[in-house]
N, C-alpha and C positions, 0 to 999 in steps of 0.2 A: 653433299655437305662440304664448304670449304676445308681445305688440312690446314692447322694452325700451329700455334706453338703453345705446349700445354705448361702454365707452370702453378704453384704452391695458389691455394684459395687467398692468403693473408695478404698476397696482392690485390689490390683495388683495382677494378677497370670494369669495361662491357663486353656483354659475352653476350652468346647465342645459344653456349649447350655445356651445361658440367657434366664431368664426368667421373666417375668414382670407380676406380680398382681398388681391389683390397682394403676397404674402406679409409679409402686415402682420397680426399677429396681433391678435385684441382681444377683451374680455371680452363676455358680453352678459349683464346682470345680471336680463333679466327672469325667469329661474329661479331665481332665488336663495330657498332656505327663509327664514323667519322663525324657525320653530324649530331649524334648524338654524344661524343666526344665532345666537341666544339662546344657546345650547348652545354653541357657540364659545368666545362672549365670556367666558360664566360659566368656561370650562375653562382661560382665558388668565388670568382674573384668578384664578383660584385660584392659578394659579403664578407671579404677581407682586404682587408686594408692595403695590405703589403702590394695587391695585386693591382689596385688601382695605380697604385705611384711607382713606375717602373723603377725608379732608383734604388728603389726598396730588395732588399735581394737574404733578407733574413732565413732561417733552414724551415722555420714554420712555414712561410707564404711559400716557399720552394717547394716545398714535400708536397704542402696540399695542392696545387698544381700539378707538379710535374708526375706523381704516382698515377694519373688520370689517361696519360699517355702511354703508347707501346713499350717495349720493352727499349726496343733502337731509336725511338726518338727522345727516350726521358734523359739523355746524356747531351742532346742537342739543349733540350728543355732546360737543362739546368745551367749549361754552359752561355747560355744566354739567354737567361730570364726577363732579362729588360726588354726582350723583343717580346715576350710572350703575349703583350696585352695587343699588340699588331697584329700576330697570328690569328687571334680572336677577332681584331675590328675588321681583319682582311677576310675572312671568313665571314660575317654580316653584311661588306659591302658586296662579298659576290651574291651572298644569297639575294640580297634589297634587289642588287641590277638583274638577277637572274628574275624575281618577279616584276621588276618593271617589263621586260621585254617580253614577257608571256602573260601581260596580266587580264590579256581578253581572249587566252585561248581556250580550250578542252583544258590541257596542261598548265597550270599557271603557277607552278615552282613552288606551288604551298607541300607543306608537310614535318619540313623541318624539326620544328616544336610538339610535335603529333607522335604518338607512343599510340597502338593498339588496346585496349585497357582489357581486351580477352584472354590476349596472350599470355602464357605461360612459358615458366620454363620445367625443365623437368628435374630432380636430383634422381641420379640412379645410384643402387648399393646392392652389394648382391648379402646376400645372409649367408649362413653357417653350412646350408645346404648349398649355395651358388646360386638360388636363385635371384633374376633380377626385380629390385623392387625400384616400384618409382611413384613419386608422389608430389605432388602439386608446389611451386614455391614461388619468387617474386618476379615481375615481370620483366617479358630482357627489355635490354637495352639497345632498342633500334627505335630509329625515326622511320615512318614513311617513307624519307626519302632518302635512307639507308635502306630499306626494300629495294627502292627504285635502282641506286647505284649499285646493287650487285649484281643487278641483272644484266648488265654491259648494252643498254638500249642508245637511243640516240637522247634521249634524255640525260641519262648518267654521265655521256661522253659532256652535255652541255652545261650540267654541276659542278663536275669535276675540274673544264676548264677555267670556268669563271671563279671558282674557288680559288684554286692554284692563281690566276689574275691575280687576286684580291687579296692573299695573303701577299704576292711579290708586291704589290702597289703599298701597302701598308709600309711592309716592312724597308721596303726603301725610303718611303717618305722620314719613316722612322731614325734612321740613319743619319740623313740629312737635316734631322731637326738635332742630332747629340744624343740622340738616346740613350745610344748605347757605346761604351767605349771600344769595341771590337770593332766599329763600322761609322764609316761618315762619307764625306762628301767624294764625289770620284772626280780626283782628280788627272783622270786623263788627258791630254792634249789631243784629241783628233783634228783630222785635216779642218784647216778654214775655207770657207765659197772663196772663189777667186776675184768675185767682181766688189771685196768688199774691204775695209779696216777692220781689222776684225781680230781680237786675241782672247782667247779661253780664260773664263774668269777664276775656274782652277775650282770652283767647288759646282760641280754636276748631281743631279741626283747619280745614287751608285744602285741603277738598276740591277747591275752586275753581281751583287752582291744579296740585292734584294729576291730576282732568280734564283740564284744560289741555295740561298736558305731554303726557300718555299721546296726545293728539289729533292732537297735532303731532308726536309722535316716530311712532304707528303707520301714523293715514293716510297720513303720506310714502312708506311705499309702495305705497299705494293710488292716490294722487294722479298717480304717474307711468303707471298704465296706461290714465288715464282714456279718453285717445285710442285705443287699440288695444282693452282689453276693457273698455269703457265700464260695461256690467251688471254683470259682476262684483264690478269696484272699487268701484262705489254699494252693491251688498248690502255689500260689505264694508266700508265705511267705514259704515255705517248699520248693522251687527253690533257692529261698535266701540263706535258710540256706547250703543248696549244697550249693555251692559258698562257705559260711564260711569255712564249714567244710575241702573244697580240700583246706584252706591256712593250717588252721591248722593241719593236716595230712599229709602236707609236709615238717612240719618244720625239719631244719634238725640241729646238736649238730656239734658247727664248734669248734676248738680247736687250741691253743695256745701251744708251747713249751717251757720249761724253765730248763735251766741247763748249765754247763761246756762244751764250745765249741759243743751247740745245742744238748747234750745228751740226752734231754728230760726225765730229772728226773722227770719234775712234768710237770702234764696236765692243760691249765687253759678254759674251754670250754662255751659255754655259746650255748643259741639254738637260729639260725638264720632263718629269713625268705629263701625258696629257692627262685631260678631264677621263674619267672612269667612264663616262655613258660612251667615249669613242672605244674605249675598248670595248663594252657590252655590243657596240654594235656591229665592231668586230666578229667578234663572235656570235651572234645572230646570222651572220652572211657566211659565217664558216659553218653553222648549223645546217643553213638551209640545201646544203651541196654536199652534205655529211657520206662517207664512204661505211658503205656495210662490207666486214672485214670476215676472213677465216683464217684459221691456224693448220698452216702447209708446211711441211719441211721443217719444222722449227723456227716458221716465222709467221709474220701476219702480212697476207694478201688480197685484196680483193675480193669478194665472193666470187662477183660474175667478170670471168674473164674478156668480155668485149670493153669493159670498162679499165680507163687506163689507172694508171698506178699512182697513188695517193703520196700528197706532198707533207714535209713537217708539220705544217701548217693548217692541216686539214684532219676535223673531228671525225674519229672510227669507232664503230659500233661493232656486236656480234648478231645481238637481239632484237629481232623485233619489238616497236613500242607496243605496253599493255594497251589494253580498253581502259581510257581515261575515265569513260562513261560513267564506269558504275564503283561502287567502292570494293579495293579487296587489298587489306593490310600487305597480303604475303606478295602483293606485285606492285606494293608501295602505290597506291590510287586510291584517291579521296572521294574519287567521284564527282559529281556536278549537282547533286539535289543541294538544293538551299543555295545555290549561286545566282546572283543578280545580274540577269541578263535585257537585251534589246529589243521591243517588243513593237520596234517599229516597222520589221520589216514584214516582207512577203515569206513566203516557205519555201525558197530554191536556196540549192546550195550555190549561188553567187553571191548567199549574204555576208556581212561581214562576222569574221571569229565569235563576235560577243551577240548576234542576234539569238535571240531565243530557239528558235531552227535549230541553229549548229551547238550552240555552246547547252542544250539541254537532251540532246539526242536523242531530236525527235519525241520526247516523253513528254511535252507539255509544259505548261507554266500557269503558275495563279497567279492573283493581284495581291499587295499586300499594299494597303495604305494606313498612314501613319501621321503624325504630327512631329515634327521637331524644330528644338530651339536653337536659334542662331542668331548671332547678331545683328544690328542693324542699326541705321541713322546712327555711326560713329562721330565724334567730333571733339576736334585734341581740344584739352584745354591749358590755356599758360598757368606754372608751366611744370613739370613736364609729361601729360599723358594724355590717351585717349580714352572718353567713356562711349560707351554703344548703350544703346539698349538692347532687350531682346523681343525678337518679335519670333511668332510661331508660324511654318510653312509646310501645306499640306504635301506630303510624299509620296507620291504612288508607284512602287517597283513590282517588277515582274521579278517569278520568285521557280527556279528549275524543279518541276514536280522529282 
């Protein structure tokens, strides 16, 4: 059981286990998802006002917010609220990119939204004699894929980066649009290429910054378990920073022209965030070369020592990946029944991820055919739109027993 930090029930948050002395109720936060965090907050601010329009910074939209988070990051949370709704989109864009690039595997980054509906939690009390009673109450608050990331697999280490990503890419964009008064554009001067005219337009995206945040908002809950699961919290704050690192190693120097009918006398360039799918594929490629790690001496080394020594840059694991195959809440796995797979191939494993072979594990598949409506024979009219009609097309998918 992870060691947490235990404090008053009146606190709101997610948890994994109460615990009751002396019939003093209290929370113990060290269960608490991240993604189901996320997932909260985004569902709060969608039904408050305040949270949509980050200029809004009122103690209501604050409070509801920010009590939702740790203890150590609700003082980041509040101190800068206008980033909050970043935090959130930068969290969906890693999760979106983390299913595009696994979306024809075993594994395909689902679960997020997914709560166990069996699960229980327990309240425990002792009575008058000491003994302990315990009895049935509401369900915790973990995602599947809060299973998955505490299990320090090579999965976890691939959420955790892309998250971290996706919070920095937000949250710098964010900056660079005004969002927020505490952060804008970076104005750095770095070096100019020498083959060129060329002067810094003085407003950069401020990666720098964007990093920053994400560090100190997601280690904080890493930082608290350092004492109780020392290895974990190090891959995991060391998965994090992958993530940072693939924003900032992609940025790239975009450039302005200026001169006499576009002659481009003079450069005016400044360094942009790139497109997110290059960083998703970034980390794809740091995936696939991924280091399985142990905790030696007070630090984290390689497992197998023939294998050399792992760079910043490179995703670490402890754990072995689950069996994606079949479903089991507690090792965050959804399984593969009812997934729509390939059924054009042969049965060897040189097929691709999404053939019915691989992506049903070896359990077979049925047909399921269907009718659905879709558009068809579109044609704009002046002016200004397009009407279609709908025509109906027969659907036949294979279906993972």
């Amino acid at each position: 059981m992870p060691i947490g930090i235990c404090f008053p029930i009146r606190t709101s948050g997610l948890l994994l286990l109460i615990l009751i002395m002396s019939f003093h109720l209290e929370f113990c936060i060290s269960g608490r998802g991240l993604v189901y965090t996320m997932i909260k907050i985004h569902k709060i601010g969608v039904r408050h006002q305040g949270f949509q329009n980050p200029f809004t910074n009122d103690f209501l939209s604050t409070s509801k917010i920010c009590r939702n988070v740790l203890k150590n990051q609700k003082l980041l949370c509040e101190e800068h609220f206008p980033l909050m709704p970043s935090v959130i989109s930068g969290f969906m864009l890693g999760i979106n990119e983390c299913q595009f690039q696994f979306l024809n595997h075993v594994w395909n980054c689902q679960g997020h939204n997914k709560t166990d509906s069996q699960e229980i939690l327990l309240l425990q009390r002792t009575n008058i004699n000491n003994k302990v009673i315990q009895k049935k109450s509401r369900k915790p608050k973990n995602t599947y894929m809060d299973q998955l990331i505490s299990k320090s697999t090579p999965e976890s280490a691939f959420i955790l980066s892309i998250i971290s990503a996706g919070v920095s890419y937000q949250v710098t964009k964010a900056c660079s649009q005004g969002v927020h008064s505490n952060c804008g554009c970076d104005r750095t001067v770095y070096d100019a290429p020498k083959d060129s005219k060329f002067t810094w337009s003085g407003c950069s995206h401020n990666i720098h910054f964007g990093a920053a945040f994400s560090r100190r908002f997601l280690d904080a809950r890493e930082k608290k378990r350092l004492k109780g699961q020392t290895a974990a919290a190090l891959t995991n704050m060391h998965n994090n920073h992958v993530g940072r690192e693939s924003v900032i190693n992609k940025m790239r120097i975009k450039c302005k022209c200026h001169g006499v009918s576009g002659s481009c006398e003079m450069k005016t360039c400044s360094r942009n965030l790139p497109s997110f799918r290059v960083v998703g594929d970034q980390l794809k490629e740091s995936f696939q070369k991924i280091f399985q790690v142990d905790f030696v001496d007070n630090k984290l080394t390689p497992k197998y020592p023939s294998k050399e020594m792992f760079a910043e840059v490179d995703m670490l694991y402890l754990n072995d990946s689950p069996d994606h195959c079949n479903h089991d809440f507690q090792r965050g796995t959804l399984g593969t029944n009812g997934r729509i797979c390939n059924a054009t191939y042969k049965n060897t494993n040189q097929e691709p991820e999404n053939s019915c072979y691989r992506l049903c594990c070896q359990r077979g598949y049925h047909i399921k055919t269907y009718i659905k409506d879709e558009q068809c024979r579109c044609k704009f009219k002046w002016c200004c739109k397009v009407i279609c009609e709908i025509c109906q097309r027969n659907v036949i998918d294979a279906i993972c027993n």
